[in-house]
BAFITI-830362 format. One record per residue (C-alpha): x, y, z. Coordinates in pm, 1 decimal. Layout:
+----------+----------+----------+
:       px :       py :       pz :
+----------+----------+----------+
:        X :        Y :        Z :
...
+----------+----------+----------+
REM end
This chain:
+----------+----------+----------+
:       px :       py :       pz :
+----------+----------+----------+
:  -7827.2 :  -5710.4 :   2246.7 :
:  -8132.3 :  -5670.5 :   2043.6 :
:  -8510.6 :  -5763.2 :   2188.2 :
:  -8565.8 :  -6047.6 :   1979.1 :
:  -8951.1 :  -6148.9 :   2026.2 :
:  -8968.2 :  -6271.6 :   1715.0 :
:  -8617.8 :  -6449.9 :   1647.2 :
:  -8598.5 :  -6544.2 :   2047.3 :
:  -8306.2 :  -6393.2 :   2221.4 :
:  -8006.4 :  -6534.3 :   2153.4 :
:  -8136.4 :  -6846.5 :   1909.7 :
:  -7837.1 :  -7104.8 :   1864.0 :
:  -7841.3 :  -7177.6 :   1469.5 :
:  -8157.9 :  -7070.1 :   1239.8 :
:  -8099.8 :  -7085.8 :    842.4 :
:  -8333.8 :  -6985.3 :    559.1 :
:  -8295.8 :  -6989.7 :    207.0 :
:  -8399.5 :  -6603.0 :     78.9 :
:  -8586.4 :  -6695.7 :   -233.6 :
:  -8738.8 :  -6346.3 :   -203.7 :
:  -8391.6 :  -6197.3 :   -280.6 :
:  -8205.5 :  -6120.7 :   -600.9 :
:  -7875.6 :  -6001.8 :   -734.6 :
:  -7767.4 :  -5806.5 :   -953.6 :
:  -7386.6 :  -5828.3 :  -1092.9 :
:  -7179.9 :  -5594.9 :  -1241.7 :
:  -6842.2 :  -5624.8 :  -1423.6 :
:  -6641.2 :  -5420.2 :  -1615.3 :
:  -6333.3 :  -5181.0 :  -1588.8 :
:  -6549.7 :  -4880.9 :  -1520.8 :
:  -6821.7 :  -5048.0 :  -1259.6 :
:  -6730.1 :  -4860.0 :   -957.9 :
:  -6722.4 :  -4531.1 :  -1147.4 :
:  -7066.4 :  -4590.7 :  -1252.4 :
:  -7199.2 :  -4741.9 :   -958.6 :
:  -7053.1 :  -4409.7 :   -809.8 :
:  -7287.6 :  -4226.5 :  -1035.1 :
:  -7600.7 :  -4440.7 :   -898.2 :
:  -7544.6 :  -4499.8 :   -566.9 :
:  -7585.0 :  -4311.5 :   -239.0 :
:  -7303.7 :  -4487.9 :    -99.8 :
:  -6897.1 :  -4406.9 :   -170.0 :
:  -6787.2 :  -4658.2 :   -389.0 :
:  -6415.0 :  -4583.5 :   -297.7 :
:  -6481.9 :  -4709.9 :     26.9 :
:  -6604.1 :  -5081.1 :   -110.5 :
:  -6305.9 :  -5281.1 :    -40.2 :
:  -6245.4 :  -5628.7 :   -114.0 :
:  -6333.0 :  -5736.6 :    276.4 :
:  -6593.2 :  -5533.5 :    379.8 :
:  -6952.2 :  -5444.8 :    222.3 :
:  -7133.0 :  -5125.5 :    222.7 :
:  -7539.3 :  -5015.6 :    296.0 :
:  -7653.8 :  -4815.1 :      3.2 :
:  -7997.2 :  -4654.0 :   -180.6 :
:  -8071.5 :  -4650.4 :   -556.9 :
:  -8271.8 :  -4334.3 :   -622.4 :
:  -8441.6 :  -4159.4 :   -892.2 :
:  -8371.7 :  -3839.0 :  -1031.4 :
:  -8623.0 :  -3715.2 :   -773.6 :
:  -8451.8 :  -3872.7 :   -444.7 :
:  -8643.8 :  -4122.2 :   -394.5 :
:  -8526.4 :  -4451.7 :   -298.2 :
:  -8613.5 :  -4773.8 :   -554.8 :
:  -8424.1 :  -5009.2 :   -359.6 :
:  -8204.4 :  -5049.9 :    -25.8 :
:  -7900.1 :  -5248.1 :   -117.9 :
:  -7630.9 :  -5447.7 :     46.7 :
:  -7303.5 :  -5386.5 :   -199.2 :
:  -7028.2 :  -5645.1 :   -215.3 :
:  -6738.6 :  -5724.8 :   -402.8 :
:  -6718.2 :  -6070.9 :   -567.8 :
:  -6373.8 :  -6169.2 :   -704.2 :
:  -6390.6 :  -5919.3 :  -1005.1 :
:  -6758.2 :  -5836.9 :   -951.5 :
:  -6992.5 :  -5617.6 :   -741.3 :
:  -7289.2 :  -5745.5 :   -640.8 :
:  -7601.0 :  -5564.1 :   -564.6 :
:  -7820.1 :  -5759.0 :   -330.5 :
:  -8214.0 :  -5750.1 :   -216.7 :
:  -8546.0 :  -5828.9 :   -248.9 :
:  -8646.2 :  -5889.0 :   -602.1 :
:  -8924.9 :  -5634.1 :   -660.0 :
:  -8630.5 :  -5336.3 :   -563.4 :
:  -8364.4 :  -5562.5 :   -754.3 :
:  -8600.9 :  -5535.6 :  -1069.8 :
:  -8657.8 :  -5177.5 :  -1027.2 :
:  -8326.9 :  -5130.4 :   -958.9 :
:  -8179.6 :  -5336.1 :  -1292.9 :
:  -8411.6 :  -5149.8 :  -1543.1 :
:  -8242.2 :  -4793.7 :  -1417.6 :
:  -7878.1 :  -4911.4 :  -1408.0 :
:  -7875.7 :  -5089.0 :  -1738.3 :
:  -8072.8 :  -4782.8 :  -1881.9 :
:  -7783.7 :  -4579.5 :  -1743.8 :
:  -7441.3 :  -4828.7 :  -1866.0 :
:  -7483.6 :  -4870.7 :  -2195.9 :
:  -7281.2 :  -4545.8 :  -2162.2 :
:  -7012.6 :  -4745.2 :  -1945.9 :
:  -6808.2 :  -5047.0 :  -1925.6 :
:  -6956.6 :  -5228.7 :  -1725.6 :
:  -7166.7 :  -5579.2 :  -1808.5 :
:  -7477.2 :  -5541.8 :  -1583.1 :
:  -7651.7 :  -5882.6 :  -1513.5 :
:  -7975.6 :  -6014.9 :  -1301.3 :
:  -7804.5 :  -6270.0 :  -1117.9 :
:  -8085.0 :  -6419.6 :   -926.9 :
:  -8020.5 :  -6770.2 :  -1114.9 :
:  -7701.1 :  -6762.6 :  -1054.4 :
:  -7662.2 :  -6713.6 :   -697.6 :
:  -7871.8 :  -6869.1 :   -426.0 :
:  -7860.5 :  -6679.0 :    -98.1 :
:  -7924.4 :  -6759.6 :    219.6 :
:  -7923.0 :  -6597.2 :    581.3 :
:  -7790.7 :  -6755.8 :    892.8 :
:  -7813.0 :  -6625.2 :   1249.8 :
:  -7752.3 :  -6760.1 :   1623.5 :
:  -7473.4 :  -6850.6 :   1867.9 :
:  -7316.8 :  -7136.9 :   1663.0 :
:  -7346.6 :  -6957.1 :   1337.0 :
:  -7000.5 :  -6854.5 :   1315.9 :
:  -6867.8 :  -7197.5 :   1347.2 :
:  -7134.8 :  -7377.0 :   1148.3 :
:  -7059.2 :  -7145.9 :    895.7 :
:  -6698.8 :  -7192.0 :    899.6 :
:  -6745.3 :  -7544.0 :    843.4 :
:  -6971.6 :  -7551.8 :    513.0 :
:  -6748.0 :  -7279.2 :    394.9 :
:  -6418.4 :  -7501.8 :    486.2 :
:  -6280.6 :  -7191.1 :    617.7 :
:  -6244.7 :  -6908.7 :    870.2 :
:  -6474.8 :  -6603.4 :    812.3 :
:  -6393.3 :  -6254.8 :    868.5 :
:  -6389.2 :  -6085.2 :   1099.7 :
:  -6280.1 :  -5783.9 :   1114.8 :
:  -6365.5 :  -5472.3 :    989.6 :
:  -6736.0 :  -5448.6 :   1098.4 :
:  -6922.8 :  -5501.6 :    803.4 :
:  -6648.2 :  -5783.7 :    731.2 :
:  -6674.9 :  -6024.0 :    355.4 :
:  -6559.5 :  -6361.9 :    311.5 :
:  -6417.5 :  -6498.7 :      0.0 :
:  -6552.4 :  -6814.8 :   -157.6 :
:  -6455.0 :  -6966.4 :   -409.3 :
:  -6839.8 :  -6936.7 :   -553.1 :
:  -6925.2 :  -6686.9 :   -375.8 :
:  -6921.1 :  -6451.8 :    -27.6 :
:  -7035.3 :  -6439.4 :    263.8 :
:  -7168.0 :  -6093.7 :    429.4 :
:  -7168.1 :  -6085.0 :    818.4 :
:  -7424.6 :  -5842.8 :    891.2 :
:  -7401.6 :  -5804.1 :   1282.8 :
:  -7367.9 :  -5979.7 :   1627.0 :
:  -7580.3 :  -6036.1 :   1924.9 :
:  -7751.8 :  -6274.3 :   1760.9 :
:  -7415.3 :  -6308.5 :   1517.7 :
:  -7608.9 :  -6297.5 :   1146.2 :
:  -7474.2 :  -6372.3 :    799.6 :
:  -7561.9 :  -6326.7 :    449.4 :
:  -7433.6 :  -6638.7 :    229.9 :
:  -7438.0 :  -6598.6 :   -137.7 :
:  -7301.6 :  -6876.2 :   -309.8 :
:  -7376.1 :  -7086.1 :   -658.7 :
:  -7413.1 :  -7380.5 :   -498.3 :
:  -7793.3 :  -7458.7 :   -393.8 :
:  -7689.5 :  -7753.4 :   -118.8 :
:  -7682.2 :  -7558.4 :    213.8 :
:  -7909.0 :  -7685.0 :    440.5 :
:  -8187.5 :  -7495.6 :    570.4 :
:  -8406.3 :  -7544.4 :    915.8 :
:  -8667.0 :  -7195.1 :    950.1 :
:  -8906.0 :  -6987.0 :    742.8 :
:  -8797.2 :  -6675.6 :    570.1 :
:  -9018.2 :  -6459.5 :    859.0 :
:  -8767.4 :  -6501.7 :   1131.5 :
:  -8475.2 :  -6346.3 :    920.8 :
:  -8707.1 :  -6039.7 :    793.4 :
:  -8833.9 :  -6027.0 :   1189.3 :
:  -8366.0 :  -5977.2 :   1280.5 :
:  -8393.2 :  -5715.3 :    968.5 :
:  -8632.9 :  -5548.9 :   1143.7 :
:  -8466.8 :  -5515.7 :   1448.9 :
:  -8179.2 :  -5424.2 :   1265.8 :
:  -8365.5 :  -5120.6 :   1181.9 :
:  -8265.5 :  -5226.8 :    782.6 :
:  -8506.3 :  -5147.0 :    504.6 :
:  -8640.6 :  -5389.4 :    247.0 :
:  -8817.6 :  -5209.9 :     15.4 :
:  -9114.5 :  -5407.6 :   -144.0 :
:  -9337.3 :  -5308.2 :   -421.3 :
:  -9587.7 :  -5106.5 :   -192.2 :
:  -9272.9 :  -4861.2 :   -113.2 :
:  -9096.7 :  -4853.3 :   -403.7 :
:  -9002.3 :  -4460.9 :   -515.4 :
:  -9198.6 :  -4324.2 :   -228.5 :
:  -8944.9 :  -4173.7 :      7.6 :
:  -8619.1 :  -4025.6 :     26.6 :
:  -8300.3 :  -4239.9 :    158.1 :
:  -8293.1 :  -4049.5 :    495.8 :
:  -8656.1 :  -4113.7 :    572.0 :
:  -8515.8 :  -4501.9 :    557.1 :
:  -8266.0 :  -4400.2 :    767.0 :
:  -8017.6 :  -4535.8 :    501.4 :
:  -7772.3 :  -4241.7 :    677.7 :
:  -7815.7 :  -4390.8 :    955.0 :
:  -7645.7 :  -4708.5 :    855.9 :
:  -7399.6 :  -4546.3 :    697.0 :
:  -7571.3 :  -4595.7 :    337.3 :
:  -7544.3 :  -4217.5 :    215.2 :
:  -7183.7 :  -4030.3 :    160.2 :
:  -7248.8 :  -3648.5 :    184.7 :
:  -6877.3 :  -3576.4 :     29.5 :
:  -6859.2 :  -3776.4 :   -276.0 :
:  -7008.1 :  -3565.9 :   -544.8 :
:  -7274.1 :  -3607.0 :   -771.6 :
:  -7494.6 :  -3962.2 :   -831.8 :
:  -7899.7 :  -3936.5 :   -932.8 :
:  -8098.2 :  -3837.1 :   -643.8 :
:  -7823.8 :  -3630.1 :   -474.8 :
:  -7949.8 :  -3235.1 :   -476.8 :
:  -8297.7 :  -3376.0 :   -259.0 :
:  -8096.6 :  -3581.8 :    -58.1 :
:  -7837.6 :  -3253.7 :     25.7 :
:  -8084.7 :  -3073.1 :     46.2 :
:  -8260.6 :  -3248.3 :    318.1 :
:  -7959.4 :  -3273.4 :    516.8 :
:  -7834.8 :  -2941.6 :    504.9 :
:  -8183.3 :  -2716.4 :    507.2 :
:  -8308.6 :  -2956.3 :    734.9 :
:  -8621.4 :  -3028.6 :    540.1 :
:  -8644.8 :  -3365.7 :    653.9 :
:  -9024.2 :  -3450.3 :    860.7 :
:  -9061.0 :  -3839.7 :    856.1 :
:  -8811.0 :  -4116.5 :    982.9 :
:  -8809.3 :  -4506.2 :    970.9 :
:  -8964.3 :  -4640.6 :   1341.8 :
:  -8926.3 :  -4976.3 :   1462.1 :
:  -9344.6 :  -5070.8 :   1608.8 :
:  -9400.9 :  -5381.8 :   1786.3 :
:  -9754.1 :  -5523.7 :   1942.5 :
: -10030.8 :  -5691.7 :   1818.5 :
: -10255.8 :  -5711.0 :   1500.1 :
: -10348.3 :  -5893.5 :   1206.5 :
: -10100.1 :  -5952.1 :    941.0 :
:  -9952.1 :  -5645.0 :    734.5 :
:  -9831.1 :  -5591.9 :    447.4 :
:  -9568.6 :  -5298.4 :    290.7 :
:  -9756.5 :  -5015.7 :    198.8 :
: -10057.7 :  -5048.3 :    485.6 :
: -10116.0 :  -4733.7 :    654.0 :
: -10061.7 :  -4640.0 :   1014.4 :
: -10273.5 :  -4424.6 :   1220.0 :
: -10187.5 :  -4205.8 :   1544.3 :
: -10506.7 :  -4145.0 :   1800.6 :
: -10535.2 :  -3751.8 :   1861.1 :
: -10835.5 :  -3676.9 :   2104.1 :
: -11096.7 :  -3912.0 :   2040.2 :
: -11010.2 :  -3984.6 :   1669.6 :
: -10747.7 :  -4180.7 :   1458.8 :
: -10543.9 :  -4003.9 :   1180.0 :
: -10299.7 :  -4134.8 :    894.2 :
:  -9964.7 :  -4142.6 :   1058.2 :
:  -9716.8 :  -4319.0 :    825.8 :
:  -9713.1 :  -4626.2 :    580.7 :
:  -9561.8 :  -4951.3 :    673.1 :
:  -9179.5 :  -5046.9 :    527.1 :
:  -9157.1 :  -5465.1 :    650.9 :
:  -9384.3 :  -5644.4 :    902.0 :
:  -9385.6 :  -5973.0 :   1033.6 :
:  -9635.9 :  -6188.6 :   1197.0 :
:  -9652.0 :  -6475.3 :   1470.5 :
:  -9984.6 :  -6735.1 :   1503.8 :
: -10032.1 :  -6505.4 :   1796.1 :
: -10086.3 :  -6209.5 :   1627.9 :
:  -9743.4 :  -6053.3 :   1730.8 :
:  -9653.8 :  -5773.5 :   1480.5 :
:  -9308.9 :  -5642.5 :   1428.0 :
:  -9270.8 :  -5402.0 :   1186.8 :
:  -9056.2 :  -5088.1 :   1026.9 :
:  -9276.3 :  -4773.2 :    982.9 :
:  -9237.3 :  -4410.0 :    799.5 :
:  -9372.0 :  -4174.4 :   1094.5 :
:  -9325.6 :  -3804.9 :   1183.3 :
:  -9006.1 :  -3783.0 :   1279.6 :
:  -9145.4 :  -3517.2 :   1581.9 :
:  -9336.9 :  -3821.9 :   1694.6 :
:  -9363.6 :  -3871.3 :   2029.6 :
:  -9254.9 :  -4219.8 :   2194.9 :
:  -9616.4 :  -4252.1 :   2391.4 :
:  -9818.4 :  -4221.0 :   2105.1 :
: -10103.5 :  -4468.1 :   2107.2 :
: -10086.0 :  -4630.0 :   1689.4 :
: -10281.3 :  -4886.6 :   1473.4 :
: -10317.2 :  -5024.7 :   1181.8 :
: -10607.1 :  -4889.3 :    972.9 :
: -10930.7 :  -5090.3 :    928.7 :
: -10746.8 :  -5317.9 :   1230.9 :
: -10926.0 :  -5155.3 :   1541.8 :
: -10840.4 :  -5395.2 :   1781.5 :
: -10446.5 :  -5362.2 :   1693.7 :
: -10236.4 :  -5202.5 :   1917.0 :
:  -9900.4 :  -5087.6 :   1826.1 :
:  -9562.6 :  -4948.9 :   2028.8 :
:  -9272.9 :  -4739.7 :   1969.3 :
:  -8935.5 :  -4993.1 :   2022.8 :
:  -8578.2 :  -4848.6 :   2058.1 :
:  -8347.6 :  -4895.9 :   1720.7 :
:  -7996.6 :  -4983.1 :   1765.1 :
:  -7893.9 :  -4677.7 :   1614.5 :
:  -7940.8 :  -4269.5 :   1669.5 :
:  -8174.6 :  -4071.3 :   1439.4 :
:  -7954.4 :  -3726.1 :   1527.9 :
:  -7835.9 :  -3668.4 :   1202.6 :
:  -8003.2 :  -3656.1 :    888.4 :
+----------+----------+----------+
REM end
């Protein structure tokens, strides 16, 4: 079970419409070859009930968006928050004019919105006016104008992207980006954009980055972090208190008497209290005592929280 300050353990129904978010579709006989090309993900492992964690790169490695990657009906959609969707759109359409594939911003036509709590699953099944998936982990359901991602349990937590704009909604945005958090899932805003490789994300770590599939843009840095072990900074999960943050804010580490740059902030949310939650690139040597704050925030104080996955492999 994840600590959910911010979402409070265990919530029974919260829904938010994710106006922040975007889509981009893509149809065509040859989209999965090309996405192949662009993604860090393996393509041949999208089926038509299950979605996949991925990075878009640059030629350098470095990551313009974190995407969730679904099938719809004869589709794949590309889904996250608009400033890496927009990033994202300019390099793939760049890339298929030499492909068949129609590539689309979709925001328009899709609403999404995220759902988490105990009754989710059965709320949800009722809008939907049908079972979802379950099974495998990262399970899709079919709509007929749309899917629906399930994105994990304990709270159970879905991503509904539909064309209809009518689902009901009772909760700000925050306490969905607070779950991603806890997730340990990237959203890469326009502070972050093409700043770090996948890996420092820990995109492999969510099982965003095949090391067998061949070639796609990006892949020689992102090999050849994993396999000469070049890699010094990983995503962290800090929690404690502070004024509110935004991506791209720097973190410092206290060493003696002073305070040094430590990493940059990923996502952060804020309570009235001045809770912070937040996602942060740090050393990846750091050590889990380290006293951290947020520059020009003296009075913050910041803490080291378990993610709900292992950092062993890059």
């Amino acid at each position: 079970m994840l600590d959910t300050e911010f979402t409070k353990a265990q919530p029974e129904y919260v829904t938010v419409s994710l106006t922040d978010y975007g889509v981009i579709e893509l149809t065509g006989p040859q989209t999965d070859e090309f996405l192949q090309g662009q993604l860090t993900c393996d393509m041949k492992q999208l089926g038509a009930n299950h979605w996949l964690f991925a990075a878009h790169c640059d030629n350098k490695g470095k990551a313009m968006s974190t995407l969730f990657v679904s099938r719809c009906g004869d589709s794949v959609l590309l889904l996250s928050h608009k400033d890496a969707i927009a990033a994202s759109l300019a390099q793939l359409q760049k890339f298929g004019v030499f492909s068949k594939t129609d590539i689309i911003d979709a925001s328009d036509k899709y609403h999404l919105y995220g759902v988490f709590g105990t009754a989710a699953p059965e709320r949800m099944a009722q809008w939907c006016e049908q079972p979802l998936t379950t099974e495998p982990q990262q399970a899709v359901t079919a709509l007929a104008d749309g899917v629906v991602l399930t994105l994990g349990v304990h709270p159970d937590q879905y991503l509904l992207v539909t064309e209809r704009d009518s689902f009901p909604t009772n909760s700000e945005q925050t306490l969905w980006h607070a779950l991603e958090i806890e997730r340990g899932r990237p959203t890469l805003l326009s502070g972050t954009l093409l700043e770090y490789v996948p890996q420092m994300l820990n995109v492999q770590a969510l099982n965003g980055i095949s090391f067998t599939k061949g070639c796609y843009i990006g892949q020689e840095t992102i090999a050849r972090m994993k396999y000469l072990g070049k890699q010094k900074r990983a995503m962290f999960r800090l929690v404690g208190q502070g004024k509110p943050v935004v991506a791209g804010a720097t973190v410092e580490q206290q060493l003696g008497e002073n305070w040094r740059r430590a990493g940059t902030v990923i996502n952060a949310v804020s309570r009235a209290d001045n809770q912070l939650s937040m996602l942060v690139v740090l050393p990846n040597d750091i050590e889990a005592d380290t006293k951290l704050r947020v520059k020009d925030d003296d009075a913050s104080l910041l803490e080291i929280y378990p993610l709900p996955y292992k950092l062993d492999e890059s």
